[in-house]
KOLGU-4560 file (N, C-alpha, C; in nm, 3 decimals, padded with zeros to 5 digits):
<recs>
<n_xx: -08.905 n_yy: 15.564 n_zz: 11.463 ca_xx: -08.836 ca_yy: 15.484 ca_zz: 11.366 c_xx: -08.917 c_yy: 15.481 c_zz: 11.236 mol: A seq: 1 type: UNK>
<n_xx: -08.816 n_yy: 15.520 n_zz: 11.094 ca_xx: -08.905 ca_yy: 15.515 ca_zz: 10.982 c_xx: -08.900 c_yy: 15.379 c_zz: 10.913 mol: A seq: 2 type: UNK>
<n_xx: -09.037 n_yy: 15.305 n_zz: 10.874 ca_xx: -09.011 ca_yy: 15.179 ca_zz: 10.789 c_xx: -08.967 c_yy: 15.168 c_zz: 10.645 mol: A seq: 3 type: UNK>
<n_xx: -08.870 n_yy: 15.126 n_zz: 10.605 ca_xx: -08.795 ca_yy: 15.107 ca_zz: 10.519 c_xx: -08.885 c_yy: 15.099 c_zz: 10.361 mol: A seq: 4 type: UNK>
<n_xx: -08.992 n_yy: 15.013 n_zz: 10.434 ca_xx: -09.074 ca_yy: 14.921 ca_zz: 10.297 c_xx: -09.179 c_yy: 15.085 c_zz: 10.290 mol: A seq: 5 type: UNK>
<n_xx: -09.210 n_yy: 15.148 n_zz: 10.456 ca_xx: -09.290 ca_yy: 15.278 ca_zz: 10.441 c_xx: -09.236 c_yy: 15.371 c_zz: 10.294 mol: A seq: 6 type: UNK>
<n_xx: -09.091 n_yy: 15.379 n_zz: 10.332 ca_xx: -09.040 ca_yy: 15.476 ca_zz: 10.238 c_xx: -09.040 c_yy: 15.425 c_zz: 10.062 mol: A seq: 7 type: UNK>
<n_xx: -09.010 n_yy: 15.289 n_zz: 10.033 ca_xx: -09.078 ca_yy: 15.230 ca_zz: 09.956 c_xx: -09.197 c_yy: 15.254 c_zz: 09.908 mol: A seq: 8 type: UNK>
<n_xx: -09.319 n_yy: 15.204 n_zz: 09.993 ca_xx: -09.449 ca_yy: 15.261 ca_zz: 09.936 c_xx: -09.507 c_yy: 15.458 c_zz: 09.906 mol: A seq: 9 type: UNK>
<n_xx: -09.415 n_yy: 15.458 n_zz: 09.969 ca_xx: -09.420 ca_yy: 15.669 ca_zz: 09.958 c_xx: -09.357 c_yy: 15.685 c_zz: 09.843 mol: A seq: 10 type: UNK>
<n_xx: -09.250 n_yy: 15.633 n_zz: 09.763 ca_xx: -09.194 ca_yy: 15.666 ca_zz: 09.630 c_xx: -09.257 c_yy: 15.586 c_zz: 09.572 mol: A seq: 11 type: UNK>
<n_xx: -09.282 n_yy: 15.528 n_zz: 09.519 ca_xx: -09.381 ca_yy: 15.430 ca_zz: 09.448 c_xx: -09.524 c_yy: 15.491 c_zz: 09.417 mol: A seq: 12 type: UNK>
<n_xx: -09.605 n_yy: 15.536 n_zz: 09.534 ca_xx: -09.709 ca_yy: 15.656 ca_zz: 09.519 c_xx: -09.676 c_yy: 15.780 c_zz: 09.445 mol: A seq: 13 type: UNK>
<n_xx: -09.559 n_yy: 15.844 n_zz: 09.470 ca_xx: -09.530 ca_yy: 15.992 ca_zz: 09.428 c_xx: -09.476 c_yy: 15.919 c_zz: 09.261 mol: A seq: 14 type: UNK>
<n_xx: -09.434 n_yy: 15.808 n_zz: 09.223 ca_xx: -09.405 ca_yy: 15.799 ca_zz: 09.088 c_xx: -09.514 c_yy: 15.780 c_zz: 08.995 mol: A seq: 15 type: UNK>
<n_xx: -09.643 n_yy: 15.702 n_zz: 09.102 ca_xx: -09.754 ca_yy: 15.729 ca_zz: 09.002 c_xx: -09.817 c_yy: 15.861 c_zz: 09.021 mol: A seq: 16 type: UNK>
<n_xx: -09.799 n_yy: 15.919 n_zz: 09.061 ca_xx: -09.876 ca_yy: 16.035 ca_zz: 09.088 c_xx: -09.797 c_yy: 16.115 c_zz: 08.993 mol: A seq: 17 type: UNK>
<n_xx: -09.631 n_yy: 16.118 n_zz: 08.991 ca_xx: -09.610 ca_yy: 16.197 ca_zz: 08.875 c_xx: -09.645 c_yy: 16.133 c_zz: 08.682 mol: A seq: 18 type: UNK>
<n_xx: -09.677 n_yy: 16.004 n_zz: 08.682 ca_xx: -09.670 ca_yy: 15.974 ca_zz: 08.533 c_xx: -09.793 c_yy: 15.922 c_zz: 08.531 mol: A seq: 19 type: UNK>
<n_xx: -09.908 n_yy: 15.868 n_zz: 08.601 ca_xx: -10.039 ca_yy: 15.768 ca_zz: 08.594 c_xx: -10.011 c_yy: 15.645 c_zz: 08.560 mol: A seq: 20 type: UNK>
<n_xx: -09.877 n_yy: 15.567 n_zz: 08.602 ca_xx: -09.867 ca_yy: 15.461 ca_zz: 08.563 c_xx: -09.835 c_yy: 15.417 c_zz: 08.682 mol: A seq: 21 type: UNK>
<n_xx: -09.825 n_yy: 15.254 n_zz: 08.709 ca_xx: -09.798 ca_yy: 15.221 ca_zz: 08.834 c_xx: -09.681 c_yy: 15.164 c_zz: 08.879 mol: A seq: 22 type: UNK>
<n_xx: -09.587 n_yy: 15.188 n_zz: 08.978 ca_xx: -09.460 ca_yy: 15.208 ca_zz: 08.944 c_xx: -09.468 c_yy: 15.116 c_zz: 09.045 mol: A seq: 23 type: UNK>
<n_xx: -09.355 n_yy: 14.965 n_zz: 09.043 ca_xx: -09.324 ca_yy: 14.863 ca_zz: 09.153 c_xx: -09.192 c_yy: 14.841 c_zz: 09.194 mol: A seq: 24 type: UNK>
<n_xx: -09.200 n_yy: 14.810 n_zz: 09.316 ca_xx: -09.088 ca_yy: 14.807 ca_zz: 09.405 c_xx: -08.992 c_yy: 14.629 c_zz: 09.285 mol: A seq: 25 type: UNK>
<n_xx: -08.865 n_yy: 14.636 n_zz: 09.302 ca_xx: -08.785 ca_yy: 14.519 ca_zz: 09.238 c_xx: -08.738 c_yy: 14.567 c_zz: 09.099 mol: A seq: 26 type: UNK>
<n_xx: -08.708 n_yy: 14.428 n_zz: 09.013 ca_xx: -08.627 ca_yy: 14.457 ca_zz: 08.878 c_xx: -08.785 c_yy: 14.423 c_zz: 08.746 mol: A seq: 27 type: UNK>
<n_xx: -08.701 n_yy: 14.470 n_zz: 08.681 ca_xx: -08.786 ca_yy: 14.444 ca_zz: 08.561 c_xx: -08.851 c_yy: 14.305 c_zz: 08.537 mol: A seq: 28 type: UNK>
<n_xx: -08.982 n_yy: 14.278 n_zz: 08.459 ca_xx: -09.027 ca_yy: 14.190 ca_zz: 08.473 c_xx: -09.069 c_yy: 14.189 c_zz: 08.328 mol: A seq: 29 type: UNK>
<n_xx: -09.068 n_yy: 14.093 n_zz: 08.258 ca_xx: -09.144 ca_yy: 14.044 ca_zz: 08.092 c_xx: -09.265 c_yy: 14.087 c_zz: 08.104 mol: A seq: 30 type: UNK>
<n_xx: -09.320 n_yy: 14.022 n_zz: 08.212 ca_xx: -09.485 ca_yy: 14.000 ca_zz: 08.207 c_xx: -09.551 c_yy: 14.113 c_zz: 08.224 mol: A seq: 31 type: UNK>
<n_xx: -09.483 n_yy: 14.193 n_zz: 08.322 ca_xx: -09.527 ca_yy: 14.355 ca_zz: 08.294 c_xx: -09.573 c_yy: 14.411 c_zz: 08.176 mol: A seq: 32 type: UNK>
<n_xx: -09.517 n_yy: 14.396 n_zz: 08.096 ca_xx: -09.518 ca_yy: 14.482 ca_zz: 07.988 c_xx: -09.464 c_yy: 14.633 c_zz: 07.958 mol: A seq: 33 type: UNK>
<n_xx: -09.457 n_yy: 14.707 n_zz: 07.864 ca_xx: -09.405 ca_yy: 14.823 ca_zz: 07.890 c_xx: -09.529 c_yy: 14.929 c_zz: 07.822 mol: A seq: 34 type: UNK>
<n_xx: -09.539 n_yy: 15.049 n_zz: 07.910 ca_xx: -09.380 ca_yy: 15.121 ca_zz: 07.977 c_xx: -09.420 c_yy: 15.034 c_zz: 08.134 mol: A seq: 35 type: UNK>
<n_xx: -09.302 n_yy: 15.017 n_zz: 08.176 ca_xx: -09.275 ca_yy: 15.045 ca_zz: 08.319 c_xx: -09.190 c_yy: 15.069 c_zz: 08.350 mol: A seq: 36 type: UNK>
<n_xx: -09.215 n_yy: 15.075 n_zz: 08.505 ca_xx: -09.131 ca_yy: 15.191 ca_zz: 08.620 c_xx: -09.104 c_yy: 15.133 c_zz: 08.739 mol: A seq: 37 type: UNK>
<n_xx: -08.971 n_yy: 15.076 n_zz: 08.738 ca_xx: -08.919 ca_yy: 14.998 ca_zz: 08.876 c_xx: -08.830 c_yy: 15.098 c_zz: 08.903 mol: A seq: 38 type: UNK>
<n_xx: -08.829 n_yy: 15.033 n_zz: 09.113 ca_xx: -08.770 ca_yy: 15.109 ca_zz: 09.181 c_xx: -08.709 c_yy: 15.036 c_zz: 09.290 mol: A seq: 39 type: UNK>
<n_xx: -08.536 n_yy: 15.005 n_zz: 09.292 ca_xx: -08.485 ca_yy: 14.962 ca_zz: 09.386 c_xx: -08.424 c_yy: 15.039 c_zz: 09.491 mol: A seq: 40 type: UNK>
<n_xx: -08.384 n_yy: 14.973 n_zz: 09.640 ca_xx: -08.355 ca_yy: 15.075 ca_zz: 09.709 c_xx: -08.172 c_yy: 15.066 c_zz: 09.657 mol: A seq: 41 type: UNK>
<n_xx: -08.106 n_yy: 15.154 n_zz: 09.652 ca_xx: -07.970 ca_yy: 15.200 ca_zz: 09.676 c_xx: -07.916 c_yy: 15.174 c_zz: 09.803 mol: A seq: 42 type: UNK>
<n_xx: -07.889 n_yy: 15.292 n_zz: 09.872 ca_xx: -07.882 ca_yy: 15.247 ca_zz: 09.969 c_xx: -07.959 c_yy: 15.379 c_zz: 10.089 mol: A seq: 43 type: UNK>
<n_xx: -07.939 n_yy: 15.318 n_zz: 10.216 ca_xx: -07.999 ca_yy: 15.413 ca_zz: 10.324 c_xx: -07.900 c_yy: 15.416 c_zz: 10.434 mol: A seq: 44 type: UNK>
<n_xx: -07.876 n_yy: 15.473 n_zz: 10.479 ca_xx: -07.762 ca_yy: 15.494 ca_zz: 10.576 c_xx: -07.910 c_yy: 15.595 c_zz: 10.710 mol: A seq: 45 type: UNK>
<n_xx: -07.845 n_yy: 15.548 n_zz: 10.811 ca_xx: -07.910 ca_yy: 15.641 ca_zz: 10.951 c_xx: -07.793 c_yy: 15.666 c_zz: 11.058 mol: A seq: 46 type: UNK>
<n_xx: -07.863 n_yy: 15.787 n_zz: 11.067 ca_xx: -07.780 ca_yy: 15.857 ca_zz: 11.192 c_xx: -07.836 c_yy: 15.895 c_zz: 11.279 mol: A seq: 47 type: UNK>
<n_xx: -07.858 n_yy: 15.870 n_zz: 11.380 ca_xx: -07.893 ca_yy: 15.899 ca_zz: 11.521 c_xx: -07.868 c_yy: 16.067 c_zz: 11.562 mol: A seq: 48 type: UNK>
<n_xx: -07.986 n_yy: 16.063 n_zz: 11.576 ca_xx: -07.996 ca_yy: 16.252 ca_zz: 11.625 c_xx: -08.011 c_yy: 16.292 c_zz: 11.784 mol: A seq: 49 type: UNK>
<n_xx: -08.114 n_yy: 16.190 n_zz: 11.815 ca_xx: -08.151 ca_yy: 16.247 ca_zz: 11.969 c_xx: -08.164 c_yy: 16.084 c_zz: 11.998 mol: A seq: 50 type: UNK>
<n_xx: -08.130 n_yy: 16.040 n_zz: 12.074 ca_xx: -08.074 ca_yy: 15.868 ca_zz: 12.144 c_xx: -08.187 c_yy: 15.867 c_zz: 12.236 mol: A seq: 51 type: UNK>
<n_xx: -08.222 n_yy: 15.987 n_zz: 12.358 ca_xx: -08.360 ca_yy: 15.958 ca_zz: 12.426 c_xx: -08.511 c_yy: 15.955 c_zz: 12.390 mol: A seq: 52 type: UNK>
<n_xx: -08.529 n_yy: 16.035 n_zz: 12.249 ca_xx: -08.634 ca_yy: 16.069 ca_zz: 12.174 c_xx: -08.651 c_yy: 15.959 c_zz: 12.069 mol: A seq: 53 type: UNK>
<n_xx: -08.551 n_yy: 15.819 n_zz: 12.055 ca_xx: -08.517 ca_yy: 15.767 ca_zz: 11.903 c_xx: -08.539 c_yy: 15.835 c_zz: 11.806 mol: A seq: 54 type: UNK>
<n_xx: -08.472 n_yy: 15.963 n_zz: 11.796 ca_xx: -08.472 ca_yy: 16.045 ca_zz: 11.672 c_xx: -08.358 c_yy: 16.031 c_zz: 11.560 mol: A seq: 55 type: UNK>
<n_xx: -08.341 n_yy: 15.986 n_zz: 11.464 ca_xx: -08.264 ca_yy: 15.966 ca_zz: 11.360 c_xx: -08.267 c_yy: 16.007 c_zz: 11.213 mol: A seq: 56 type: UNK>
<n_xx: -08.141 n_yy: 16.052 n_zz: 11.175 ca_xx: -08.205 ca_yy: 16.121 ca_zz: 11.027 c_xx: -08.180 c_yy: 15.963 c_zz: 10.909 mol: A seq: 57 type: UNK>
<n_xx: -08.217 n_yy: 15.987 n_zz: 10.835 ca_xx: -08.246 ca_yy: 15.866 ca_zz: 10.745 c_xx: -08.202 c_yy: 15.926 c_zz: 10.571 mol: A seq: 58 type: UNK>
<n_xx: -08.051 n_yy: 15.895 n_zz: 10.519 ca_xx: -08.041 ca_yy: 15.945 ca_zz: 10.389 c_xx: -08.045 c_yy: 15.812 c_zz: 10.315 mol: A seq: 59 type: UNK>
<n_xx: -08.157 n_yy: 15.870 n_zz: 10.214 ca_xx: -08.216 ca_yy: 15.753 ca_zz: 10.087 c_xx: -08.163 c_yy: 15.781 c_zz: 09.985 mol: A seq: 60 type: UNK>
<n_xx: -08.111 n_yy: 15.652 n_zz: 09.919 ca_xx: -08.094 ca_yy: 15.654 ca_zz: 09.761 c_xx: -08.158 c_yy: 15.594 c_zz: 09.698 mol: A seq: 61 type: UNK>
<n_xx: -08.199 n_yy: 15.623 n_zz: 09.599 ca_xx: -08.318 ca_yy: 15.512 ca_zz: 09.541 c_xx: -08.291 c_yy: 15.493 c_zz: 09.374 mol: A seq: 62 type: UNK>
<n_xx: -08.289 n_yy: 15.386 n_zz: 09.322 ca_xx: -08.243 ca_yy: 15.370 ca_zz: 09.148 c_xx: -08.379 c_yy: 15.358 c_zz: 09.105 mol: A seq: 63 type: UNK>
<n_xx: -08.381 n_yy: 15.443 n_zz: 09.035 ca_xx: -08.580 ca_yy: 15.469 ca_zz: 08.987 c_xx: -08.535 c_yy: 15.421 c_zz: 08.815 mol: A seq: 64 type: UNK>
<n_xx: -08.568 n_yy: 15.302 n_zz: 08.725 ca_xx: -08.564 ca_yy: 15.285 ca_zz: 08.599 c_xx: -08.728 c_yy: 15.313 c_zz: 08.547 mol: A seq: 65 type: UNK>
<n_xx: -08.682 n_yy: 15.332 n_zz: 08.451 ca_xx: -08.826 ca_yy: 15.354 ca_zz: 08.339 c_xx: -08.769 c_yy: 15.275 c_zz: 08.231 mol: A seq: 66 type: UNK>
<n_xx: -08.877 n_yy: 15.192 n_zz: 08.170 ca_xx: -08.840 ca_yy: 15.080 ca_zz: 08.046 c_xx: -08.950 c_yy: 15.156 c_zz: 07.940 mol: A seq: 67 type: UNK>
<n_xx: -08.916 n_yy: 15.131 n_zz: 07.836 ca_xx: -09.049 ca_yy: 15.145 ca_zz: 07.740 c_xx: -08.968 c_yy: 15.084 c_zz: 07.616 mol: A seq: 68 type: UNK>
<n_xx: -09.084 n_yy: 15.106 n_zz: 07.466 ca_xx: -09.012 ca_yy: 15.051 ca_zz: 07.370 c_xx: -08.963 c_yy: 15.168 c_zz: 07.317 mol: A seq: 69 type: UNK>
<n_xx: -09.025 n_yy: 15.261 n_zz: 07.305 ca_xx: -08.981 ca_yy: 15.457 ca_zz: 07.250 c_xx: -08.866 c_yy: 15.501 c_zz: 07.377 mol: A seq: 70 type: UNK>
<n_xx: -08.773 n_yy: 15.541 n_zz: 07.287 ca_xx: -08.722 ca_yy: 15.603 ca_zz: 07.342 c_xx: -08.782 c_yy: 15.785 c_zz: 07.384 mol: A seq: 71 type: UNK>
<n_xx: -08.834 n_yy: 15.796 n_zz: 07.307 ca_xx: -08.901 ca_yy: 15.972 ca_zz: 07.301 c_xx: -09.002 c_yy: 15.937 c_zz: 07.398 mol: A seq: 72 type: UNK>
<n_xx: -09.085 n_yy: 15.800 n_zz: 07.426 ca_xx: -09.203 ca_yy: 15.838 ca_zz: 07.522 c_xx: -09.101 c_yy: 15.836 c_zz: 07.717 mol: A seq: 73 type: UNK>
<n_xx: -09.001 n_yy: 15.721 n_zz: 07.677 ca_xx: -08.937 ca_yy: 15.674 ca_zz: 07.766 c_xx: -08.950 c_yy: 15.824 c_zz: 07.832 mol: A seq: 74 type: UNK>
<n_xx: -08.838 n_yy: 15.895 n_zz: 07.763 ca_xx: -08.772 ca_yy: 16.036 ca_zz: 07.840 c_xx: -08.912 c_yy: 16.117 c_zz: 07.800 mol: A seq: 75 type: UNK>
<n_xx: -09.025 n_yy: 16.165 n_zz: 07.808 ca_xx: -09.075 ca_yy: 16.189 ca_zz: 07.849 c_xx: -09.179 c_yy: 16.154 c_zz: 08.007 mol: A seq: 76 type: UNK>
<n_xx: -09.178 n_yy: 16.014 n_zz: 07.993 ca_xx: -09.201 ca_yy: 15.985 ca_zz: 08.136 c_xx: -09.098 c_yy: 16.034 c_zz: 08.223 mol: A seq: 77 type: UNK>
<n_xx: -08.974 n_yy: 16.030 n_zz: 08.206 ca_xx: -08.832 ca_yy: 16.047 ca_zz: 08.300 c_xx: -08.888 c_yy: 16.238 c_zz: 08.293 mol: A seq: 78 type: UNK>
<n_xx: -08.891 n_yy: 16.312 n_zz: 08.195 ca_xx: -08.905 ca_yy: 16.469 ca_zz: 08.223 c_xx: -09.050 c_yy: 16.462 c_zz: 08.333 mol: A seq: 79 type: UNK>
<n_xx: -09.218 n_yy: 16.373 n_zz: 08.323 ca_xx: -09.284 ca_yy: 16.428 ca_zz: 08.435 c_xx: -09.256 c_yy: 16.369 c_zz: 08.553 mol: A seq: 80 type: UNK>
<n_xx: -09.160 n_yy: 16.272 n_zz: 08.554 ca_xx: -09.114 ca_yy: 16.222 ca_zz: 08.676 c_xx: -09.025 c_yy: 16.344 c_zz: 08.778 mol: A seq: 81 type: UNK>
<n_xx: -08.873 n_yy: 16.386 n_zz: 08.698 ca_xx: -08.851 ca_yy: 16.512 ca_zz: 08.743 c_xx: -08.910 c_yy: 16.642 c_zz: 08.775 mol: A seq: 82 type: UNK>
<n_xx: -09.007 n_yy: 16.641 n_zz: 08.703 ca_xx: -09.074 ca_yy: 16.806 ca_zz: 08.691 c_xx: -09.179 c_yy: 16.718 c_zz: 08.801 mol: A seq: 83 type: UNK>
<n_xx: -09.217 n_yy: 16.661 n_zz: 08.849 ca_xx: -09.276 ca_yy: 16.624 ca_zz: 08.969 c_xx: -09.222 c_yy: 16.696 c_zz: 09.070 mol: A seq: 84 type: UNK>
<n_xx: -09.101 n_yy: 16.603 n_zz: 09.065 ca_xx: -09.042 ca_yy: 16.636 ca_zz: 09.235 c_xx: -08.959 c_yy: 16.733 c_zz: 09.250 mol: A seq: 85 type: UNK>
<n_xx: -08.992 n_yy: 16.810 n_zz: 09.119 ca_xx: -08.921 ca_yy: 16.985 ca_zz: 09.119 c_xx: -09.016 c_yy: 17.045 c_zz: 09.220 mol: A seq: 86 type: UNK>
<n_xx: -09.146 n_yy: 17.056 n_zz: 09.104 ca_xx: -09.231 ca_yy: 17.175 ca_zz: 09.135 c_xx: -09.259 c_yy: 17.102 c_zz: 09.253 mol: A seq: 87 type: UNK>
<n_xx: -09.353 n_yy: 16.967 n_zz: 09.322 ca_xx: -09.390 ca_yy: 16.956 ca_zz: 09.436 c_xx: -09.296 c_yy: 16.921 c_zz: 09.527 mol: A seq: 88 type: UNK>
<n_xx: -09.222 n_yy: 16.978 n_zz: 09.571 ca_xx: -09.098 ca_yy: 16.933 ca_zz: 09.646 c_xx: -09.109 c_yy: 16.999 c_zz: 09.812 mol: A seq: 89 type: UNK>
<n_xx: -09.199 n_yy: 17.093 n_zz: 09.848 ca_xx: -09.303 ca_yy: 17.123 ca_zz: 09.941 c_xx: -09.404 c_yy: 17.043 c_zz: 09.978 mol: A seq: 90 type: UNK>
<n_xx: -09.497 n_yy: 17.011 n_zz: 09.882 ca_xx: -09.575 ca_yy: 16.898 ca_zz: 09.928 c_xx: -09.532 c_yy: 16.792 c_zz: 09.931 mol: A seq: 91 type: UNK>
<n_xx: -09.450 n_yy: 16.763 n_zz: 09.900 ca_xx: -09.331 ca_yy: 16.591 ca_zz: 09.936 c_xx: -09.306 c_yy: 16.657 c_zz: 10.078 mol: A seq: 92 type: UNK>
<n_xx: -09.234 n_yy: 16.722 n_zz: 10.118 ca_xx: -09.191 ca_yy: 16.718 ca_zz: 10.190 c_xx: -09.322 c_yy: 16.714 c_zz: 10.346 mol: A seq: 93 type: UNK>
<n_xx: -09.420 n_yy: 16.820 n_zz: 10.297 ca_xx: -09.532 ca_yy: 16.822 ca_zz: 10.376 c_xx: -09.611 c_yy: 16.662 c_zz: 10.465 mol: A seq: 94 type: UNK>
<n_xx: -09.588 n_yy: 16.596 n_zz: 10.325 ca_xx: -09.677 ca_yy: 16.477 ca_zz: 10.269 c_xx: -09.635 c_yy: 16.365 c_zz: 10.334 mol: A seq: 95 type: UNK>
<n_xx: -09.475 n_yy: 16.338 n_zz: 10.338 ca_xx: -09.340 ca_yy: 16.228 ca_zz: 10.319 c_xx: -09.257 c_yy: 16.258 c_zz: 10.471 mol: A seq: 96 type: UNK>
<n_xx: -09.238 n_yy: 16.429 n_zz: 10.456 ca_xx: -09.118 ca_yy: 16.487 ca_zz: 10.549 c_xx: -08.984 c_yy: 16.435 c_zz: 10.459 mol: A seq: 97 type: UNK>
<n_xx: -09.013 n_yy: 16.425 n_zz: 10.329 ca_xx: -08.836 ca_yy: 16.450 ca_zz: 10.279 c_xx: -08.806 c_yy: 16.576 c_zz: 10.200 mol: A seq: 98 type: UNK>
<n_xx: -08.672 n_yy: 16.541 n_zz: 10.272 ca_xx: -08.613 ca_yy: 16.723 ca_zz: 10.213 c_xx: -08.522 c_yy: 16.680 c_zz: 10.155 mol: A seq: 99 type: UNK>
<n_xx: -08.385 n_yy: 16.767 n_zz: 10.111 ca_xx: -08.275 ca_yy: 16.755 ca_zz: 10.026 c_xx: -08.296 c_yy: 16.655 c_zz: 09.882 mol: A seq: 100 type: UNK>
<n_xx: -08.435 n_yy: 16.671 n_zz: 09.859 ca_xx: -08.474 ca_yy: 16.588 ca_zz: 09.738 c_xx: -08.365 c_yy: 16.658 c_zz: 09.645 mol: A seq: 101 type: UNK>
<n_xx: -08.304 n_yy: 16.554 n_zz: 09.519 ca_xx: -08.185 ca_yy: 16.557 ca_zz: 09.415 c_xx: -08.197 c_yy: 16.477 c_zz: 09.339 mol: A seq: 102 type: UNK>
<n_xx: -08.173 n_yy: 16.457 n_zz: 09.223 ca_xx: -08.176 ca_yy: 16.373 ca_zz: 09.144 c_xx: -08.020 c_yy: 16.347 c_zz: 09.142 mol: A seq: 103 type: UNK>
<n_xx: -07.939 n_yy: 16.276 n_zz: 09.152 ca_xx: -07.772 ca_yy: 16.262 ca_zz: 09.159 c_xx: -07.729 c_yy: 16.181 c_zz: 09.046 mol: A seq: 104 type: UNK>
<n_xx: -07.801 n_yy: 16.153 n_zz: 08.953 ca_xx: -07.782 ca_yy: 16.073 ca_zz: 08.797 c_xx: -07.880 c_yy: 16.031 c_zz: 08.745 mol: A seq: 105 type: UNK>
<n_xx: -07.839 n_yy: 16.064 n_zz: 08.619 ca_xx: -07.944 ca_yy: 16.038 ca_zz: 08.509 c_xx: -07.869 c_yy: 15.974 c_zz: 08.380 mol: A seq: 106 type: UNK>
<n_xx: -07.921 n_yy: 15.828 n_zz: 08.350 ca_xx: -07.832 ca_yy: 15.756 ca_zz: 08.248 c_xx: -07.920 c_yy: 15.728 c_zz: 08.139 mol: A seq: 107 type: UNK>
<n_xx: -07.893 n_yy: 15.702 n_zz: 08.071 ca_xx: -07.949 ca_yy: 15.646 ca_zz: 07.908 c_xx: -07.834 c_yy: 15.463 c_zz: 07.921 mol: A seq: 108 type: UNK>
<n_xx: -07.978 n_yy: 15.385 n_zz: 07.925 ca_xx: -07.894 ca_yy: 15.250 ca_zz: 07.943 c_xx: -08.031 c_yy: 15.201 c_zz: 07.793 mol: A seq: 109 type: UNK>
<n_xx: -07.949 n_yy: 15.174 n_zz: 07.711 ca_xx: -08.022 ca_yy: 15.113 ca_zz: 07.562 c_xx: -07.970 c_yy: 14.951 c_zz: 07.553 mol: A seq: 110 type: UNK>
<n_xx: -08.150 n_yy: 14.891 n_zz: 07.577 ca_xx: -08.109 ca_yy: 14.759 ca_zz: 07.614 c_xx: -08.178 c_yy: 14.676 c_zz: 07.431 mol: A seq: 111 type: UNK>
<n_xx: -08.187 n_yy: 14.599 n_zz: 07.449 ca_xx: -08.225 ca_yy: 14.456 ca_zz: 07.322 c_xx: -08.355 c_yy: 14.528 c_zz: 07.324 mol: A seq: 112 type: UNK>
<n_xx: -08.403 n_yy: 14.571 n_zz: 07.226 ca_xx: -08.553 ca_yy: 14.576 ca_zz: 07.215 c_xx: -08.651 c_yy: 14.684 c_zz: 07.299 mol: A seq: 113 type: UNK>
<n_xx: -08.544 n_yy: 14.772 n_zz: 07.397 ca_xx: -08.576 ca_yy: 14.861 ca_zz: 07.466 c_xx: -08.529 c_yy: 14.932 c_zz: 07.547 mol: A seq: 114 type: UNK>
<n_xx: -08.536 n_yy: 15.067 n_zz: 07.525 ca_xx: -08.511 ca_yy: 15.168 ca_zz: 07.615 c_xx: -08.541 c_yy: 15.189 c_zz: 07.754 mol: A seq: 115 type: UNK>
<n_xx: -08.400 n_yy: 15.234 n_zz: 07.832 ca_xx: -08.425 ca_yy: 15.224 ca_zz: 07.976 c_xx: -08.317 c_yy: 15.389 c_zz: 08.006 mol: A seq: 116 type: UNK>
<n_xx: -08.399 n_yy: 15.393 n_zz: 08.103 ca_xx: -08.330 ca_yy: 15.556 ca_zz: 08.169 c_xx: -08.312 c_yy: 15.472 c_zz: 08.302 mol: A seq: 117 type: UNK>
<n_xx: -08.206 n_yy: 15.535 n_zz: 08.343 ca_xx: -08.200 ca_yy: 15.521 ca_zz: 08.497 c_xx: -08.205 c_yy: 15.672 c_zz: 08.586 mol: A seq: 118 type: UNK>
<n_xx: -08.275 n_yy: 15.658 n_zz: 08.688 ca_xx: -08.261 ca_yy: 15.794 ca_zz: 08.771 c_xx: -08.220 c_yy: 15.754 c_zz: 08.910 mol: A seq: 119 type: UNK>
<n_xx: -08.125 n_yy: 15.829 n_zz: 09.004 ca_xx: -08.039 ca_yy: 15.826 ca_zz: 09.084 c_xx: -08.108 c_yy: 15.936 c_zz: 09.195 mol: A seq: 120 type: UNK>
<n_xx: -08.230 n_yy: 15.834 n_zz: 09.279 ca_xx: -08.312 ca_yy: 15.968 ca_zz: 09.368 c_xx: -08.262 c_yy: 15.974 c_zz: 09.506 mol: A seq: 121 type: UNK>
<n_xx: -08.232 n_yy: 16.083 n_zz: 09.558 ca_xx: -08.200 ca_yy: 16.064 ca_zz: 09.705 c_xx: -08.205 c_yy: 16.154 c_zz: 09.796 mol: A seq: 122 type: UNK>
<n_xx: -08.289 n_yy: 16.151 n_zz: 09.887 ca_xx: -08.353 ca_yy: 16.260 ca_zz: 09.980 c_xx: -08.288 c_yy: 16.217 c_zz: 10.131 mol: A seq: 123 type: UNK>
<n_xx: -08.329 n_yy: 16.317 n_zz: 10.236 ca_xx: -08.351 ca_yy: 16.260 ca_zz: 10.384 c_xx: -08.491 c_yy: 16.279 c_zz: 10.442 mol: A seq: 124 type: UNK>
<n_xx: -08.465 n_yy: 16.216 n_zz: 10.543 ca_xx: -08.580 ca_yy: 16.240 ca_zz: 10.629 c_xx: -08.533 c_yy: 16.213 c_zz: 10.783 mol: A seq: 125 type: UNK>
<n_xx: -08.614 n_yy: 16.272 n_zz: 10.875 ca_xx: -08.558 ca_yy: 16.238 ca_zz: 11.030 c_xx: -08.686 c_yy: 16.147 c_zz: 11.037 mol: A seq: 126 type: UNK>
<n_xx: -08.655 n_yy: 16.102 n_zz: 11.140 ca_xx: -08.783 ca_yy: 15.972 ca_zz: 11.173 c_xx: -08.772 c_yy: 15.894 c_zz: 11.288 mol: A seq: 127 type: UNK>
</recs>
């Protein structure tokens, strides 16, 4: 069985690892400051693979935002975020065990005083 909050702390790692900033699980926060990089879950759906082994595959969606006050630095964090989980998408998988990594949307949401991207991440994993 995979832990939910596990898969949580595994994207949260791979988002700082792609930008050096530290990316937290929930919604935006004032006190943060910017840039930051929240990450809620979407949703997760499981399917049962092998019932005697508890083997189950596990498909994740995950809403990954980036805030900043630039819009030009914003979407550059959003390009090494992608070009992360392009090129290492082997060692994710090595690292994590997720495959069918996708990005399934990418928005431009322009809020009061600051720029926000949304990204639409969603992989599987068996577990």
């Amino acid at each position: 069985m995979i832990s939910i909050e596990g898969l949580v702390e595994k994207l949260l790692a791979h988002l700082k690892s792609a930008t050096g900033l530290t990316a937290r699980s929930g919604w935006f926060s004032e006190k943060a400051g910017y840039p930051q990089i929240t990450a809620i879950t979407q949703s997760i759906s499981i399917t049962p693979l092998d019932l005697a082994a508890s083997k189950a595959l596990y498909t994740a969606s995950f809403q990954i935002d980036i805030w900043h006050t630039s819009a030009r630095k914003r979407d550059e964090l959003v390009d090494m975020i992608i070009q992360y989980f392009e090129t290492n998408r082997s060692i994710i998988h090595q690292a994590s065990g997720w495959f069918d990594l996708k990005f399934e949307d990418i928005r431009d949401l322009e809020e009061e005083a600051v720029s926000r991207k949304t990204l639409i991440l969603s992989f599987r994993v068996v577990g």
